[in-house]
N, CA, C and O atoms as CSV, one atom per row, in Angstrom:
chain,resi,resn,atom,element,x,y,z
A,1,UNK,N,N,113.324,141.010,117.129
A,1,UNK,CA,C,112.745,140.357,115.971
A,1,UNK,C,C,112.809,138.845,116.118
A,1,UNK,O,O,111.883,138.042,116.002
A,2,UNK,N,N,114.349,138.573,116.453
A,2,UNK,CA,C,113.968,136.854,116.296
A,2,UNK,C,C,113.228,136.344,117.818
A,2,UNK,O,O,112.578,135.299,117.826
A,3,UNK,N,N,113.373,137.102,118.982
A,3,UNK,CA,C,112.684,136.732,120.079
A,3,UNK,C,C,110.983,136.682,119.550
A,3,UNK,O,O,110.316,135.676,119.791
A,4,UNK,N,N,110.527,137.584,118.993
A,4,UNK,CA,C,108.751,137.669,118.694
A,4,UNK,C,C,108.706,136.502,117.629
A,4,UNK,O,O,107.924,135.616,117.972
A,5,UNK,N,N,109.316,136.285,116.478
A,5,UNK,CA,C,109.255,135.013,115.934
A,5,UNK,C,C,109.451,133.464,116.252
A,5,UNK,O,O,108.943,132.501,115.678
A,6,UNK,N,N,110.276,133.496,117.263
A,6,UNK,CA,C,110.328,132.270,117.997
A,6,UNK,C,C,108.754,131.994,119.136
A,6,UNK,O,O,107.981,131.036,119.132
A,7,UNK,N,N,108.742,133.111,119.912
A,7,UNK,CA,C,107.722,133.368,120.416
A,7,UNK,C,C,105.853,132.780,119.495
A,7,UNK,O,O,104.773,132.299,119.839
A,8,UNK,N,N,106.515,133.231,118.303
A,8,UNK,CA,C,104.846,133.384,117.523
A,8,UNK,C,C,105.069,132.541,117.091
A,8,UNK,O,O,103.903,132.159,116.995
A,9,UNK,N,N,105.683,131.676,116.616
A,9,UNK,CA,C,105.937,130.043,116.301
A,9,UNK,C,C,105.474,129.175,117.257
A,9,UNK,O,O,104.687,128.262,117.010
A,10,UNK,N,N,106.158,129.546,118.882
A,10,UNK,CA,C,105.804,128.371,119.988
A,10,UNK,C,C,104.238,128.745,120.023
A,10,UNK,O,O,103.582,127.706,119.951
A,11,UNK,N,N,103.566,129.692,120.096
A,11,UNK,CA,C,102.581,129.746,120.011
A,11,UNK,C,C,101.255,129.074,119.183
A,11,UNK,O,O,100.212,128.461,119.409
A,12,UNK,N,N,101.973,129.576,118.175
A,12,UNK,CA,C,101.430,128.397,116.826
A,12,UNK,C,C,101.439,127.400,117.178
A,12,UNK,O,O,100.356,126.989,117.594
A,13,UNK,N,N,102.548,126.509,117.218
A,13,UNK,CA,C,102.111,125.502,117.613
A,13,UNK,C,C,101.399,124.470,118.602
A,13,UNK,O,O,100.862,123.374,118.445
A,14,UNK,N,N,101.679,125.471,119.902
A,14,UNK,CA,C,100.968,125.083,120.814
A,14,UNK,C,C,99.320,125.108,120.697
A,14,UNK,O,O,98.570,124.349,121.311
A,15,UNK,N,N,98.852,126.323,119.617
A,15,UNK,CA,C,97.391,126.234,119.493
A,15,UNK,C,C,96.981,125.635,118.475
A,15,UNK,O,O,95.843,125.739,118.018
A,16,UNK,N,N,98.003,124.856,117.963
A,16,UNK,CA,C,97.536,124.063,116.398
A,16,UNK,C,C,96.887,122.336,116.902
A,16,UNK,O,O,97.256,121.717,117.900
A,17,UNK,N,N,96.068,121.967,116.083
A,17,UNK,CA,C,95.357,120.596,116.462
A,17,UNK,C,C,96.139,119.767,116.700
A,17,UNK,O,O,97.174,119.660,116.042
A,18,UNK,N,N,95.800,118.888,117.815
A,18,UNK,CA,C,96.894,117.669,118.027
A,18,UNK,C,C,96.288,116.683,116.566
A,18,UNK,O,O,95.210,116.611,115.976
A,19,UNK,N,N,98.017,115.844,116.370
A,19,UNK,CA,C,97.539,115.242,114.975
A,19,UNK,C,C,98.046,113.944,115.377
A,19,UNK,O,O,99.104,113.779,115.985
A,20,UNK,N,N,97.104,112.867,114.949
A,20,UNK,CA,C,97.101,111.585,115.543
A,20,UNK,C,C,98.635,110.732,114.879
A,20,UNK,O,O,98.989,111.184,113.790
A,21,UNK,N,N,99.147,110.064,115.210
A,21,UNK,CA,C,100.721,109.560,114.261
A,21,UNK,C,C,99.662,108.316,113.924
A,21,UNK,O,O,98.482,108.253,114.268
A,22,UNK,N,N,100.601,107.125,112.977
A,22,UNK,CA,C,99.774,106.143,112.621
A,22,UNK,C,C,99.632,105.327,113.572
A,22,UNK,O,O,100.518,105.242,114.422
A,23,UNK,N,N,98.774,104.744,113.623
A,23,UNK,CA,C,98.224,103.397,114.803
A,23,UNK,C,C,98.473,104.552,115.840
A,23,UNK,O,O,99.519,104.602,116.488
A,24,UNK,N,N,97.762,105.208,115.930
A,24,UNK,CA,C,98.152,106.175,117.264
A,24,UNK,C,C,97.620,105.488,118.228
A,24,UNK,O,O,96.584,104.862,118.006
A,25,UNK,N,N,98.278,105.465,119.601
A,25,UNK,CA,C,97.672,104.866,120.918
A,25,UNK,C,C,96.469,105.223,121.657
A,25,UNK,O,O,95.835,104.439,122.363
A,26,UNK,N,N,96.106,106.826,121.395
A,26,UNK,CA,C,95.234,107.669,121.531
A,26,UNK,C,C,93.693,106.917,120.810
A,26,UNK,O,O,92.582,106.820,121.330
A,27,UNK,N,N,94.164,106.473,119.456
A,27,UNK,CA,C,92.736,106.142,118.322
A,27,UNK,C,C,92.391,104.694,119.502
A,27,UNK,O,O,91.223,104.365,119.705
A,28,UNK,N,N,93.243,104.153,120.000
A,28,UNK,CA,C,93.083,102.444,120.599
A,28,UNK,C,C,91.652,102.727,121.460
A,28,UNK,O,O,91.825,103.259,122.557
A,29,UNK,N,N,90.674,102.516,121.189
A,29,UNK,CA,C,89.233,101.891,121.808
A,29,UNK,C,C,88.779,103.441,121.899
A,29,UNK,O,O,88.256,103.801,122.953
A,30,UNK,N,N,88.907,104.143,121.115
A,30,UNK,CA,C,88.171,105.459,121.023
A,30,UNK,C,C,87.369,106.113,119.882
A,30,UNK,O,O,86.759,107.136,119.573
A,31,UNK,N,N,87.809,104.690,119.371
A,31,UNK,CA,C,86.434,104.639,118.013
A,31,UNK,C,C,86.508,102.788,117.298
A,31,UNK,O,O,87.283,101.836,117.209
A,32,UNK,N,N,85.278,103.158,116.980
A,32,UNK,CA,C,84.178,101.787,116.773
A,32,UNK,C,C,84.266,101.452,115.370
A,32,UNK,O,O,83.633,102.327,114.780
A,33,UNK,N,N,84.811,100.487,114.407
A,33,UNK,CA,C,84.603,100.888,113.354
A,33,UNK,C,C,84.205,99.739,112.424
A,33,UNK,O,O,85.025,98.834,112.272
A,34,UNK,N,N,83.019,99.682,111.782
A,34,UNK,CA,C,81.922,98.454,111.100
A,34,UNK,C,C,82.592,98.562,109.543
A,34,UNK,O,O,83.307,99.422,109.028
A,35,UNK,N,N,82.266,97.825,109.249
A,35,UNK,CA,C,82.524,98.224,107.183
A,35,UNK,C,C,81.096,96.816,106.482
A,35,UNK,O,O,80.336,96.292,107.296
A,36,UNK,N,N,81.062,96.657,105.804
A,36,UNK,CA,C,80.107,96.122,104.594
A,36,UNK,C,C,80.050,96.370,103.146
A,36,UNK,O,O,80.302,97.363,102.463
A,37,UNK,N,N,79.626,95.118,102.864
A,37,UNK,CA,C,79.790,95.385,100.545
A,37,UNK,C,C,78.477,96.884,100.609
A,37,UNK,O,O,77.607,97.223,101.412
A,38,UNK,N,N,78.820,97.240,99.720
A,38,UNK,CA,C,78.058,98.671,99.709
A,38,UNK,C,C,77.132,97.659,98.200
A,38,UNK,O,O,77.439,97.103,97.145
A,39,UNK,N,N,75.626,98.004,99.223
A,39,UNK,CA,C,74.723,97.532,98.516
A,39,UNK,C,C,73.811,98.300,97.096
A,39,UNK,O,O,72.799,97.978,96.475
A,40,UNK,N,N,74.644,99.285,97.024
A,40,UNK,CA,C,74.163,100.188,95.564
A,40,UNK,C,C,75.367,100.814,95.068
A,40,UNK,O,O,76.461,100.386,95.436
A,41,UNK,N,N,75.264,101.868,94.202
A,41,UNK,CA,C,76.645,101.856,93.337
A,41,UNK,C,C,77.689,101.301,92.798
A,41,UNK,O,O,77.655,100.078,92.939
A,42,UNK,N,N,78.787,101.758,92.127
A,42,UNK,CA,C,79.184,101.047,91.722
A,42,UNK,C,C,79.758,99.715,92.353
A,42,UNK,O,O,80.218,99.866,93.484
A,43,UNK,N,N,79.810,98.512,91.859
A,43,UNK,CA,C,80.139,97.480,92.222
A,43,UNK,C,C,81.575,96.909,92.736
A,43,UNK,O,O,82.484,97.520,92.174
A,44,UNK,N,N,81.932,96.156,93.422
A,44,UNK,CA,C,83.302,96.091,94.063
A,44,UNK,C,C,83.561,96.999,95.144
A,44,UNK,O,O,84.772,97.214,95.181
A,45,UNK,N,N,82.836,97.731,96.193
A,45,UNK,CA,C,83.018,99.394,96.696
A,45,UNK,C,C,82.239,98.318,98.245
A,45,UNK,O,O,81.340,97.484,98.137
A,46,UNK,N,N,82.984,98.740,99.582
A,46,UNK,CA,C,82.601,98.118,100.399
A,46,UNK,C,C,82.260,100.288,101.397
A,46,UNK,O,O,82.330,101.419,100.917
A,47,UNK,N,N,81.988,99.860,102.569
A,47,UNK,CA,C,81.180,100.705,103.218
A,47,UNK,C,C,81.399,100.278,104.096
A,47,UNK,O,O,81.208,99.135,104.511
A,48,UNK,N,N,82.400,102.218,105.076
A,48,UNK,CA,C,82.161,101.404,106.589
A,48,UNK,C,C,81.785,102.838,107.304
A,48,UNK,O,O,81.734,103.948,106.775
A,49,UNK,N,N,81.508,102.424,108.832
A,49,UNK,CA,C,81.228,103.752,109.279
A,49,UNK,C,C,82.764,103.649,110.979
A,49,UNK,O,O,83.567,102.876,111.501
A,50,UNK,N,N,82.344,104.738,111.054
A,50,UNK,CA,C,83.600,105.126,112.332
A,50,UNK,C,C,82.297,106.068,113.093
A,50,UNK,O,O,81.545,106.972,112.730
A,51,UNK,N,N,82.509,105.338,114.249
A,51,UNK,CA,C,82.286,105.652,115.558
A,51,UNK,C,C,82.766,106.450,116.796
A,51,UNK,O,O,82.961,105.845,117.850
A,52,UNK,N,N,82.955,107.723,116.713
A,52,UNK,CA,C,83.997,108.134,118.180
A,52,UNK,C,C,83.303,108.203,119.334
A,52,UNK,O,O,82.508,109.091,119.641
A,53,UNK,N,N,83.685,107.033,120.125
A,53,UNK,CA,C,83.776,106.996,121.527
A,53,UNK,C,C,84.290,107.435,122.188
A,53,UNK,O,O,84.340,106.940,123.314
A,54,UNK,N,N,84.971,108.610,121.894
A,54,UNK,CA,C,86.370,109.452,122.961
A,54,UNK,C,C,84.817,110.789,123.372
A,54,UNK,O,O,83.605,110.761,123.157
A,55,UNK,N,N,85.904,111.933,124.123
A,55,UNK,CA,C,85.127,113.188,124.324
A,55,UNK,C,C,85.774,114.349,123.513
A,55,UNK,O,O,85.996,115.515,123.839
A,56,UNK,N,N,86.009,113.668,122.349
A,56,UNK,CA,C,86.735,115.269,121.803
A,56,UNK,C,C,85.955,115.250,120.348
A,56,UNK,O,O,85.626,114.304,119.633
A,57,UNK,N,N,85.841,116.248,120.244
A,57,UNK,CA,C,85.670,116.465,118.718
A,57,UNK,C,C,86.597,115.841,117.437
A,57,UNK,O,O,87.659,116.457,117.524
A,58,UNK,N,N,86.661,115.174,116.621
A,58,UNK,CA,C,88.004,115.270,115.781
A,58,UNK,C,C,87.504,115.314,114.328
A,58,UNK,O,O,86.350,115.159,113.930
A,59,UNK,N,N,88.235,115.475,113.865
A,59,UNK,CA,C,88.192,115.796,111.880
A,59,UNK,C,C,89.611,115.178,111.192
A,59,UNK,O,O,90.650,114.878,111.781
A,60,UNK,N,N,89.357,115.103,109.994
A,60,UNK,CA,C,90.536,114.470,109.236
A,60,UNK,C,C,90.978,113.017,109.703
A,60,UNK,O,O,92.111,112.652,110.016
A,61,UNK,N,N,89.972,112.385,109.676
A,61,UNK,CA,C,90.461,111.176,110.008
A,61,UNK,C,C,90.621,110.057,109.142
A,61,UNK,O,O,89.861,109.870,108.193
A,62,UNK,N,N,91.645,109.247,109.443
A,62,UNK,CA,C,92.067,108.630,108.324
A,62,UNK,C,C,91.997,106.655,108.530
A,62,UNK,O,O,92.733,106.040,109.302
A,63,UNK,N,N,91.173,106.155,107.828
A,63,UNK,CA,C,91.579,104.782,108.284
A,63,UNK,C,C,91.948,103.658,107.492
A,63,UNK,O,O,91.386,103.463,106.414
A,64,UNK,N,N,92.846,102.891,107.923
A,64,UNK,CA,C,93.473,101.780,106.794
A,64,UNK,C,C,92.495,100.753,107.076
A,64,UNK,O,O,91.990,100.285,108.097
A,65,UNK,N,N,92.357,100.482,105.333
A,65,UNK,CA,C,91.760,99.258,105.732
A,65,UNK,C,C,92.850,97.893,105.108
A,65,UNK,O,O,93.678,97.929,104.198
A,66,UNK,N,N,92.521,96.975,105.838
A,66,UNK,CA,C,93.665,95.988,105.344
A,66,UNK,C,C,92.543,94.632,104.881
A,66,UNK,O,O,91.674,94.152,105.608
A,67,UNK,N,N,92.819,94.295,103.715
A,67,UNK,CA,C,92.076,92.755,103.480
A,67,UNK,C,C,92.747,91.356,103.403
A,67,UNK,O,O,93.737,90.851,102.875
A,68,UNK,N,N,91.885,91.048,104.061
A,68,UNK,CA,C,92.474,89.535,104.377
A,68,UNK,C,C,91.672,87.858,103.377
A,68,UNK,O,O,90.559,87.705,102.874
A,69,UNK,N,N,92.334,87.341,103.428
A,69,UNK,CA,C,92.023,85.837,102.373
A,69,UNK,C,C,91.250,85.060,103.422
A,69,UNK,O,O,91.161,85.286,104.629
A,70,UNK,N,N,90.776,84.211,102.779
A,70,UNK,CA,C,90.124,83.069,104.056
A,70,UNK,C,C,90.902,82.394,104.497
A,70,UNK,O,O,90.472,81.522,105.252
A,71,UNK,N,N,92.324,82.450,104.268
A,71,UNK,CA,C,93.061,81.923,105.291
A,71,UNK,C,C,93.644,82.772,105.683
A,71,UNK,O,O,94.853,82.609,105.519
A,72,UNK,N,N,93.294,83.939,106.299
A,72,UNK,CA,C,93.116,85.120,107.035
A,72,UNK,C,C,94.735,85.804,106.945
A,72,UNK,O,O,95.066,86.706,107.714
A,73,UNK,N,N,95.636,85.264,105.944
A,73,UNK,CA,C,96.582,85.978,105.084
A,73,UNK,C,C,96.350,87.798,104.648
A,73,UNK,O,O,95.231,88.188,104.312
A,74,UNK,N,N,97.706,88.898,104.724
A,74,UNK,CA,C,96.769,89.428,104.058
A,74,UNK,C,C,97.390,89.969,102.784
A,74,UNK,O,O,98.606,90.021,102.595
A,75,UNK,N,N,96.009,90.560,101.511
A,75,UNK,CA,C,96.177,90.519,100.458
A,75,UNK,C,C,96.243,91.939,99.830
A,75,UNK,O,O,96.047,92.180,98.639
A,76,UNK,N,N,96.482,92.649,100.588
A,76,UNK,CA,C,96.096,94.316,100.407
A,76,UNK,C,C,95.811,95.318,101.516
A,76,UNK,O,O,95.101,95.128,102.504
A,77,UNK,N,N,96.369,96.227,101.242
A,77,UNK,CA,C,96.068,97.334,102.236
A,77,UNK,C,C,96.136,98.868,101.467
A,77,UNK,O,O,96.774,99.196,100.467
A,78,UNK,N,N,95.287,99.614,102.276
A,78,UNK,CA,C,94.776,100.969,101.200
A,78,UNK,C,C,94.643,101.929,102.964
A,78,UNK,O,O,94.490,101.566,104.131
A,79,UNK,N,N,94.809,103.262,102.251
A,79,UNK,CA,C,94.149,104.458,103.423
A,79,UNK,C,C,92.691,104.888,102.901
A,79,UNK,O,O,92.274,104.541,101.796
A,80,UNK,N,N,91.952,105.679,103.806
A,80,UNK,CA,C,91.113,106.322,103.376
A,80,UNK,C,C,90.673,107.191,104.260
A,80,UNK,O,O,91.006,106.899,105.408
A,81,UNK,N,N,89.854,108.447,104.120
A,81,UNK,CA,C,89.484,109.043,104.938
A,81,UNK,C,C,88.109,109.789,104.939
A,81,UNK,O,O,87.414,110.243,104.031
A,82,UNK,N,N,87.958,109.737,106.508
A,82,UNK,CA,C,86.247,109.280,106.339
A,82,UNK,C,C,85.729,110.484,105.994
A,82,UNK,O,O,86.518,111.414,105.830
A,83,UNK,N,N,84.256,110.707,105.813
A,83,UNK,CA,C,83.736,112.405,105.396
A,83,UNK,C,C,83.091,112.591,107.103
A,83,UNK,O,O,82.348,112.036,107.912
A,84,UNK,N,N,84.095,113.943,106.915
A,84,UNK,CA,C,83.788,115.099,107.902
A,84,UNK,C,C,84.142,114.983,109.260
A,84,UNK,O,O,84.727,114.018,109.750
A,85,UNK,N,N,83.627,116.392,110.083
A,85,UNK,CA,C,84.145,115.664,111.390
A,85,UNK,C,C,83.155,114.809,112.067
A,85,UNK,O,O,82.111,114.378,111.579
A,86,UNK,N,N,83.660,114.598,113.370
A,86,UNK,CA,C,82.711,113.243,113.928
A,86,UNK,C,C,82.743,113.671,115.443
A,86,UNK,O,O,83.673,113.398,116.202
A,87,UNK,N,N,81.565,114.407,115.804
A,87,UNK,CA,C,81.310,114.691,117.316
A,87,UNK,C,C,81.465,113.812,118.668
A,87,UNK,O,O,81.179,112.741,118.132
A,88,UNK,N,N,81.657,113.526,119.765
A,88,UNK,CA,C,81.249,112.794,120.822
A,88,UNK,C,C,81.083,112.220,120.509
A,88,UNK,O,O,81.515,112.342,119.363
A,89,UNK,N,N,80.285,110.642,120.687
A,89,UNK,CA,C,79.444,110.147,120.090
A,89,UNK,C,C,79.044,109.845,119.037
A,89,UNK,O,O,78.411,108.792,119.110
A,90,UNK,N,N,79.089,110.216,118.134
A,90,UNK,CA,C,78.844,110.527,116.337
A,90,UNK,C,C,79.698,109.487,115.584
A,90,UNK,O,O,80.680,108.852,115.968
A,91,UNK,N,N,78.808,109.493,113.971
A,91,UNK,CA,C,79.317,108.444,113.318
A,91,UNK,C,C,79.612,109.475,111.976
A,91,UNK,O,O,79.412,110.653,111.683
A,92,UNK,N,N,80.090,108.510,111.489
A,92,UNK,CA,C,80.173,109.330,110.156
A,92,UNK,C,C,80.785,108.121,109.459
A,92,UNK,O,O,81.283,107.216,110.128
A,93,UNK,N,N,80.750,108.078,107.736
A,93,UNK,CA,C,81.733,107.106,106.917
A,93,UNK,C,C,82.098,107.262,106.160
A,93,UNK,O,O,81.788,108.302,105.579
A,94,UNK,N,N,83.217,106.185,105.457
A,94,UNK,CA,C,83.605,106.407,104.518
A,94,UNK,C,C,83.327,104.827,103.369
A,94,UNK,O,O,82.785,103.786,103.740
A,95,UNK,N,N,84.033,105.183,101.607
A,95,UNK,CA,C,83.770,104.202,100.930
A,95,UNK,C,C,84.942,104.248,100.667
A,95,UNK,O,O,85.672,105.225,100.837
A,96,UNK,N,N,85.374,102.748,100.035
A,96,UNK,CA,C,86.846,102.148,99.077
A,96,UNK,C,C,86.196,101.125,98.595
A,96,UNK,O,O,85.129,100.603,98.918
A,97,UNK,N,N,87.388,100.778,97.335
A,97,UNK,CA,C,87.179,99.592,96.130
A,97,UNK,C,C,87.734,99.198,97.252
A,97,UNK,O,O,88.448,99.776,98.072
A,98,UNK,N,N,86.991,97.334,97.118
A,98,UNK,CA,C,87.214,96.255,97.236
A,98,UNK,C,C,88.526,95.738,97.371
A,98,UNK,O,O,88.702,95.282,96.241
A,99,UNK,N,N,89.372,95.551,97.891
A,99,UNK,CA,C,90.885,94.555,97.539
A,99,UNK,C,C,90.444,93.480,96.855
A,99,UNK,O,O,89.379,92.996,97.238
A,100,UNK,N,N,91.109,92.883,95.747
A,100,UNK,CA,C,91.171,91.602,95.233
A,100,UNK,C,C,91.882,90.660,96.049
A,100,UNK,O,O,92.992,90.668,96.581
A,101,UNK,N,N,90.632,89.592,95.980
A,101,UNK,CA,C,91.330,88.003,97.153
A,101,UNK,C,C,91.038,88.525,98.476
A,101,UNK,O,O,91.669,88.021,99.404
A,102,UNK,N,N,90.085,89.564,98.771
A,102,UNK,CA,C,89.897,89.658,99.993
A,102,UNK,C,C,88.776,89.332,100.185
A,102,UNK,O,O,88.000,89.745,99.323
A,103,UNK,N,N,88.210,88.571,101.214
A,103,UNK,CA,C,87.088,88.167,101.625
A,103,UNK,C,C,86.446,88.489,102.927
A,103,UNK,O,O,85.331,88.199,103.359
A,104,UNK,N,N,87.231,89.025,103.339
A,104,UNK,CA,C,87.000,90.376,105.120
A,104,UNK,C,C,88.089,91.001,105.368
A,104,UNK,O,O,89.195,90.594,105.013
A,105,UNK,N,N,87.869,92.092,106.026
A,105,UNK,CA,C,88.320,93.447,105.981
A,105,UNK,C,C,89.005,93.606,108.030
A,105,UNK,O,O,88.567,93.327,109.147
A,106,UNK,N,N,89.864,94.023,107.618
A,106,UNK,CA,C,90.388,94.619,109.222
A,106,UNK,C,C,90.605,96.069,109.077
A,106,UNK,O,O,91.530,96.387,108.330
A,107,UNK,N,N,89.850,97.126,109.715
A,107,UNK,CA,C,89.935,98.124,109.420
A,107,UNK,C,C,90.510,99.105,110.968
A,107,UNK,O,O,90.280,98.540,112.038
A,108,UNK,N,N,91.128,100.323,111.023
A,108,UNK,CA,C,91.703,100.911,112.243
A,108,UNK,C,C,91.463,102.530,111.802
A,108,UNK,O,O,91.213,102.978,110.683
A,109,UNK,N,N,91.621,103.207,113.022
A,109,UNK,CA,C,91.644,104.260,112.507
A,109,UNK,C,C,93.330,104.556,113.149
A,109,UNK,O,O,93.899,104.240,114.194
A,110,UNK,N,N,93.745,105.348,111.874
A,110,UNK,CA,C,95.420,105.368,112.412
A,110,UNK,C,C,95.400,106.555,112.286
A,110,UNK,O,O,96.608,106.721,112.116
A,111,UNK,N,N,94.640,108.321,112.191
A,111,UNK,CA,C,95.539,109.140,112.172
A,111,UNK,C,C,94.216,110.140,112.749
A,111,UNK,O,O,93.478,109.352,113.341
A,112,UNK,N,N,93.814,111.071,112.798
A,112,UNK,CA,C,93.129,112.061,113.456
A,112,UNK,C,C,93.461,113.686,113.226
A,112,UNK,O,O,94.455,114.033,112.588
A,113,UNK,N,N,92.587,114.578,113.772
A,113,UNK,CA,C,93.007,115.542,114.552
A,113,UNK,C,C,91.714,115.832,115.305
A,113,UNK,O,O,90.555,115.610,114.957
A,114,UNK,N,N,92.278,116.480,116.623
A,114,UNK,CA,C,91.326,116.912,117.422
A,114,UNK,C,C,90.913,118.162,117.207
A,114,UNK,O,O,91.742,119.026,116.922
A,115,UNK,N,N,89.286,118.518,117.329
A,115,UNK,CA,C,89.215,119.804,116.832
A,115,UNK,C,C,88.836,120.304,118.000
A,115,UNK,O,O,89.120,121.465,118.293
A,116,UNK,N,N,88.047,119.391,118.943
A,116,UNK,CA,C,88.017,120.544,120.210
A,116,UNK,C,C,87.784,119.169,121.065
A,116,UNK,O,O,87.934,117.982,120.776
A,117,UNK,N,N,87.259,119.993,122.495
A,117,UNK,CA,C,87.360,118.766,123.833
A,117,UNK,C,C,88.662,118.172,123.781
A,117,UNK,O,O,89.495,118.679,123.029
A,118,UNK,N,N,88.984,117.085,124.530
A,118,UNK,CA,C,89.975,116.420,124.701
A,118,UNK,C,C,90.464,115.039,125.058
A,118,UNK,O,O,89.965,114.448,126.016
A,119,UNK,N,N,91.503,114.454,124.264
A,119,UNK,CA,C,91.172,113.229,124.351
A,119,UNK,C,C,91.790,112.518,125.546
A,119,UNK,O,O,92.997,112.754,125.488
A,120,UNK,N,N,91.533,111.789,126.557
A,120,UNK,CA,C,91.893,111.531,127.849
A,120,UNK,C,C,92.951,110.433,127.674
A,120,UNK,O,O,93.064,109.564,126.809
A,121,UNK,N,N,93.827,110.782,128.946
A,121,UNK,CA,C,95.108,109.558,128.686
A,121,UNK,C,C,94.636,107.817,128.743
A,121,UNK,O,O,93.972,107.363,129.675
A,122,UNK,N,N,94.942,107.290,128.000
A,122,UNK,CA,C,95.516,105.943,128.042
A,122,UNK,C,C,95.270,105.547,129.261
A,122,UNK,O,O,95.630,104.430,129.632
C-alpha cells in the first residue's frame, strides 16, 4: 500500500506541468511583452500583449506590471494574468487599472506553466 502510493505520487508529479517560480530564468527572453493606455473602455485601464518566443506551449501566465514616475522611481506594482494559453509563437493579452503617478510601465512575465513542447535550457 504505501509502496503504490509513493509510487502514484512520484508519478504525479513527474507528469504534472512544470510551473514557472517568480522572475523565473526560464520566462528571461522567451517572451516579448508591449503594454499601452487602452484606447476604449473604461478609463485609467492600460493594455498589453505577451508574446512567446520559446517552443513550448504554456498557459496560466502571470505578469507583474510595475509603474514607474518620470523620474523613473517606482510607484506601484500589481500581478495579472494574461487570457489563455499562448502557442509557439502566439500572442495573447491582458488588461489592469492604471497605477497612480505612473507615467510608464515595466512589465515581466514572472510565472507560467508549460502545457506541452519544451522549454530549452538557458
Amino acid at each position: 500500500m504505501k509502496v503504490s502510493l509513493v509510487l502514484g505520487l512520484a508519478v504525479a508529479l513527474i507528469a504534472a506541468p512544470v510551473w514557472g517560480q517568480e522572475h523565473d530564468p526560464f520566462a528571461a527572453g522567451r517572451f516579448h511583452v508591449t503594454w499601452e493606455p487602452r484606447p476604449y473602455g473604461a478609463p485609467g485601464m492600460i493594455e498589453g500583449h505577451v508574446h512567446n518566443d520559446s517552443m513550448a506551449r504554456v498557459a496560466n501566465v502571470r505578469v507583474e506590471v510595475e509603474g514607474l514616475a518620470a523620474d523613473h522611481h517606482l510607484v506601484g506594482r500589481k500581478l495579472a494574468w494574461v487570457i489563455g494559453d499562448i502557442v509557439p509563437g502566439g500572442e495573447t493579452h491582458f488588461v489592469v487599472e492604471s497605477l497612480p503617478g505612473a507615467v510608464t510601465y515595466r512589465i515581466d512575465v514572472v510565472s507560467f506553466d508549460v502545457v506541452s513542447g519544451g522549454v530549452e535550457a538557458p
